[in-house]
C-alpha positions in Angstrom: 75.7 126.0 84.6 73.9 122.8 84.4 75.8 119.9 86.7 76.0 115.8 85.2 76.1 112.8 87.6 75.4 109.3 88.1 74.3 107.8 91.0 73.1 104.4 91.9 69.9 103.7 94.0 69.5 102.1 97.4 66.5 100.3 98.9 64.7 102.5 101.4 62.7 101.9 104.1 58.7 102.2 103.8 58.2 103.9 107.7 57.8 107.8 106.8 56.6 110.0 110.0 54.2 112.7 109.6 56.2 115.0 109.3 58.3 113.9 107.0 61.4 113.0 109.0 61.3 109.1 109.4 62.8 106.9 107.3 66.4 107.8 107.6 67.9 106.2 110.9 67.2 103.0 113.2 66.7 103.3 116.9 68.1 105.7 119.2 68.7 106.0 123.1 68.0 110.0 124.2 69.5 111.7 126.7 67.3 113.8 129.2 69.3 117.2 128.5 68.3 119.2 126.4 70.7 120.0 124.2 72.3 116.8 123.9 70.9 113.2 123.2 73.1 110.2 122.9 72.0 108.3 119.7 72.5 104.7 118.3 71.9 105.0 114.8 72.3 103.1 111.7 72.5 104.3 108.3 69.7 103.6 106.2 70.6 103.6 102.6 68.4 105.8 100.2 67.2 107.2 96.9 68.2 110.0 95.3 65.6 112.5 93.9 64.0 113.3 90.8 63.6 116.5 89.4 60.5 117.5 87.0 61.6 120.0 84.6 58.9 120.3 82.5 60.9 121.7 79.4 61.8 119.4 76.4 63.9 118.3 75.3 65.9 119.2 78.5 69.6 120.4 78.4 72.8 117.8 78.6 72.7 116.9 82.5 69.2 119.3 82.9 67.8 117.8 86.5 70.5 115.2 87.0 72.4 115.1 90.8 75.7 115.3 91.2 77.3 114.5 94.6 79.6 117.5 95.9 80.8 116.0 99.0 82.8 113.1 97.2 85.6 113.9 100.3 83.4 112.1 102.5 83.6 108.4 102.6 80.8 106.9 102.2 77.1 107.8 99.8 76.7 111.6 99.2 75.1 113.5 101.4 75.0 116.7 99.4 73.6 116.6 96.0 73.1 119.7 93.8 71.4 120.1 90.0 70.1 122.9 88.2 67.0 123.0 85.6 64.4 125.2 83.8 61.7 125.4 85.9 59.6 127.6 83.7 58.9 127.2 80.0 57.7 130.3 79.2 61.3 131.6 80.3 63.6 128.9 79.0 66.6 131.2 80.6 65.5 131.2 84.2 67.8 128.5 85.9 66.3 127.0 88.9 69.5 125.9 91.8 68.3 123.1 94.1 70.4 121.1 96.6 69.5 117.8 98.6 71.1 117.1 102.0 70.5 113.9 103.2 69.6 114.0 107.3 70.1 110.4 108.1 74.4 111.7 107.2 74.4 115.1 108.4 74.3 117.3 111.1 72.0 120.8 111.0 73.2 123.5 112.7 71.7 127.2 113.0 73.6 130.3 113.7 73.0 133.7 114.7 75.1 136.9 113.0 75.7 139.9 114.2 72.9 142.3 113.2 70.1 138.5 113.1 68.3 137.1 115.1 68.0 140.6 116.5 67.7 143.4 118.3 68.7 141.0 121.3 71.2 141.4 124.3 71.8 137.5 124.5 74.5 136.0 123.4 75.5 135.3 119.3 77.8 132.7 120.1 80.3 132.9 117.1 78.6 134.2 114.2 80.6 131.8 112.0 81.3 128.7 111.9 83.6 127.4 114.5 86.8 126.8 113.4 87.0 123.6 116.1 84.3 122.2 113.8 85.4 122.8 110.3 86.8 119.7 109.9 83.5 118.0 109.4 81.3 121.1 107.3 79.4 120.0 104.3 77.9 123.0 103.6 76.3 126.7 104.3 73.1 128.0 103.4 70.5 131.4 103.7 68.2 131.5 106.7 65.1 133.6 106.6 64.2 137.3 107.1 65.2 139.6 109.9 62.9 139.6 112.4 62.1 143.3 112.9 61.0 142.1 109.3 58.6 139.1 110.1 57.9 138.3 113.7 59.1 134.8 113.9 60.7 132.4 116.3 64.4 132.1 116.7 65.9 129.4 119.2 69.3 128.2 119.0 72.0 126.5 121.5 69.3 126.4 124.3 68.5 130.1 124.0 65.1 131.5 122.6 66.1 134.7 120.6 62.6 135.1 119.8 59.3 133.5 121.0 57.8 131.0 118.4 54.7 132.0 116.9 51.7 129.5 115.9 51.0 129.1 112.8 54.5 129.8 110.8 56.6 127.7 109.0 59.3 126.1 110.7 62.7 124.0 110.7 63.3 122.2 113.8 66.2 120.0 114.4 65.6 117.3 117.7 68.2 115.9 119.7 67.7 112.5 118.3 69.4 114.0 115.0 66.4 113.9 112.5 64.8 117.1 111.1 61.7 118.2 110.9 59.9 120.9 108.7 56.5 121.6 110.0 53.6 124.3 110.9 54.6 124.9 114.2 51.5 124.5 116.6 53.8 124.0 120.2 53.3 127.3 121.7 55.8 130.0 122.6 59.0 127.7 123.8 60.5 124.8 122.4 60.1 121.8 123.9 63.5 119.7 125.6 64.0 117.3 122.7 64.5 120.5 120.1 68.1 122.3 119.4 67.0 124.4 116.7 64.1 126.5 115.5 63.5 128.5 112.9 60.5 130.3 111.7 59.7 132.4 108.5 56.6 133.4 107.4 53.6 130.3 106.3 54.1 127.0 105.0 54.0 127.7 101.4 54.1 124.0 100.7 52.0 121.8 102.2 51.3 117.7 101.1 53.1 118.1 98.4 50.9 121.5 97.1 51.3 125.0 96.8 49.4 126.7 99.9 46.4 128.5 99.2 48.5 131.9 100.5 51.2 131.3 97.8 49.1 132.8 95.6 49.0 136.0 97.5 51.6 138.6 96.9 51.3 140.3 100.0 52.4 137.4 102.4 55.9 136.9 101.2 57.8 139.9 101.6 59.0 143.4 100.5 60.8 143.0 97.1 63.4 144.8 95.4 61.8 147.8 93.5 58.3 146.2 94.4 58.2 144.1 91.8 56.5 140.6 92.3 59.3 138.2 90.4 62.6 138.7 92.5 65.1 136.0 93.6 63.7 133.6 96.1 65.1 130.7 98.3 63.3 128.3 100.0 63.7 125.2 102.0 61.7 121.7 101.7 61.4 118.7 102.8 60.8 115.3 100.6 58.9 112.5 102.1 62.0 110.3 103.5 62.8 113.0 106.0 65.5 115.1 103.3 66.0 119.0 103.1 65.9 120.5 100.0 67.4 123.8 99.6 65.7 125.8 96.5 66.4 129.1 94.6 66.2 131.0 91.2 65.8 134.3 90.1 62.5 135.7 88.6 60.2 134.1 91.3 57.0 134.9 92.8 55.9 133.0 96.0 53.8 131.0 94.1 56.2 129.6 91.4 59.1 128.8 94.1 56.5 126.9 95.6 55.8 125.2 92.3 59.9 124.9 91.7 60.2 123.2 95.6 57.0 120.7 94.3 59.7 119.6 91.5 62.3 118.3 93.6 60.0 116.7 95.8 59.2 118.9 99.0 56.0 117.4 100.4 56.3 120.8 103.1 58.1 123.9 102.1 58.8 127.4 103.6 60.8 130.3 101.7 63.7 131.2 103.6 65.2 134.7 102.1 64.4 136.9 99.3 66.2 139.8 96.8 69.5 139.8 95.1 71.6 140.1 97.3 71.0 137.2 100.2 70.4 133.7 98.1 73.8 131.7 99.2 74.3 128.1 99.2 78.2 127.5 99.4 79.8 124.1 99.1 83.5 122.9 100.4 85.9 120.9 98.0 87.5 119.1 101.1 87.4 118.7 104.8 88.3 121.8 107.1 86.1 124.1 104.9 88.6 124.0 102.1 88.1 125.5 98.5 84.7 126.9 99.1 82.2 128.0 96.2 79.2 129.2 95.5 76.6 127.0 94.2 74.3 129.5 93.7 75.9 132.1 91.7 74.9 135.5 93.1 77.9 138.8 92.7 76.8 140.0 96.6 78.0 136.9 98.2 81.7 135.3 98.6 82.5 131.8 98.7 84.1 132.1 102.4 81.2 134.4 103.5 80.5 131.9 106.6 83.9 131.6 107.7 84.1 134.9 108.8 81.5 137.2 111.2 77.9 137.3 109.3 75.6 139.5 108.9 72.4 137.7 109.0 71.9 134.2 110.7 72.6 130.9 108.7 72.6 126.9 108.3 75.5 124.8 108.4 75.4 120.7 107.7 78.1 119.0 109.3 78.9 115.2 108.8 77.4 113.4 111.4 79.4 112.0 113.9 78.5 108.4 116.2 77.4 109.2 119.8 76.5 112.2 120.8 74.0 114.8 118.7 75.2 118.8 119.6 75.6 121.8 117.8 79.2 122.9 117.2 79.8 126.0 119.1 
């Protein structure tokens, strides 16, 4: 299904950070706990990406984003398209979604079989119902870690140690996000909520990695076959995620698919049929939810309930104080 929108553009700002995670708020006043920071922030307004499909003449609304939390006052903070990423398979449909950070809240959450084997506690393997009232949306994390040794630290627990070297989304108590190759040693540092780890940066400068062009890094696929379905996560140059995945993919081409949309760092998050999720809510308190990404194995309500595997959720983000609903 290929989504049509219109959206205007907004002068941005010209201060990016190196990692990609400046240019979305003004200043901010943090706390010295570390889970919480109270934040100052002002909106800065911003532009919505492109998308490069390189197949012509494209399909009516091929590439274009369309806003899916119109429930929200305000500019979108979720935006969603589909396109051809390929044109030597004109029916592989790539899904990609855009989640503006400046807007939003990330949250990470533990199910009941990931991050694991661990005795510590999973919190509520949902999302709360105290904090549906603000959720955007819900998304795949990575693999399980008996899977991939990897890093796991939510809610001011560290499931898992972080590993050097591996790709990672961290979220800091200031609110902004960062998607970087993690280089701070075993334990996050104060100013961190969340971190999560999966495999190499398979994105890096806006480039496929060198190791995205070798199989053996990403994973044990379906039937061994190299092509499966992927998901990935990126981040564009004004500090946005970008959520990515398709069907048919090798490591190499979703890095090529998260280049499109304008990741300038990417890491893929899960892989196979039946984990790619991405769900969307019609209104506020997590009502009518849908799939964005179409996939048979997964339900619409699938994080309203116990999961199995641990997951993202963007919240709206509210003035004052930066903490993860739990």
């Amino acid at each position: 299904m290929l989504l049509v929108g219109a959206l205007a553009l907004w002068v941005i700002p010209s201060h990016i950070g190196r990692d990609g995670s400046a240019g979305n708020s003004a200043t901010t006043t943090t706390s010295t706990r570390a889970a919480v920071s109270t934040t100052t922030t002002t909106t800065a307004p911003y532009e919505p990406p492109a998308v490069a499909t390189s197949i012509r003449p494209a399909l009516a609304g091929e590439g274009q984003w369309t806003p899916v939390d119109t429930w929200d006052p305000g500019p979108p903070s979720i935006l969603t398209t589909t396109f051809r990423p390929d044109p030597s398979q004109p029916g592989i449909v790539a899904y990609a979604a855009w989640v503006r950070t400046a807007t939003t809240q990330l949250a990470l959450y533990p199910g009941y079989e990931a991050p694991g084997p661990t005795t510590q506690d999973r919190g509520p393997e949902m999302v709360p119902v105290a904090a549906r009232a603000t959720l955007l949306a819900c998304f795949n994390s990575g693999f399980y870690e008996k899977d991939s040794a990897a890093g796991f630290y939510t809610h001011g627990q560290l499931y898992f140690p972080m590993v050097n070297g591996l790709a990672t989304v961290v979220s800091y108590s200031d609110g902004h996000v960062a998607l970087i190759d993690w280089e701070g040693g075993p334990t996050p540092t104060p100013d961190i909520l969340t971190a999560r780890q999966n495999l190499p940066l398979l994105v890096n400068d806006g480039t496929p990695t060198p190791a995205a062009a070798v199989p053996s890094t990403w994973g044990v696929t379906l039937g061994g076959v190299p092509a499966v379905w992927r998901t990935g996560l990126g981040i564009d140059r004004r500090g946005n995620l970008l959520y990515v995945a398709a069907p048919a993919q090798t490591a190499a081409s979703l890095a090529q698919i998260l280049v499109d949309v304008g990741a300038v760092r990417g890491m893929q998050l899960d892989i196979n049929p039946e984990w790619p999720i991405f769900t969307t809510y019609g209104n506020a308190g997590a009502a009518s939810p849908a799939l964005f990404v179409p996939n048979p194995n997964q339900i619409p309500d699938r994080f309203l309930y116990s999961s199995t595997k641990d997951f993202f959720a963007v919240f709206v983000r509210t003035p004052g104080v930066i903490e993860q609903p739990w």
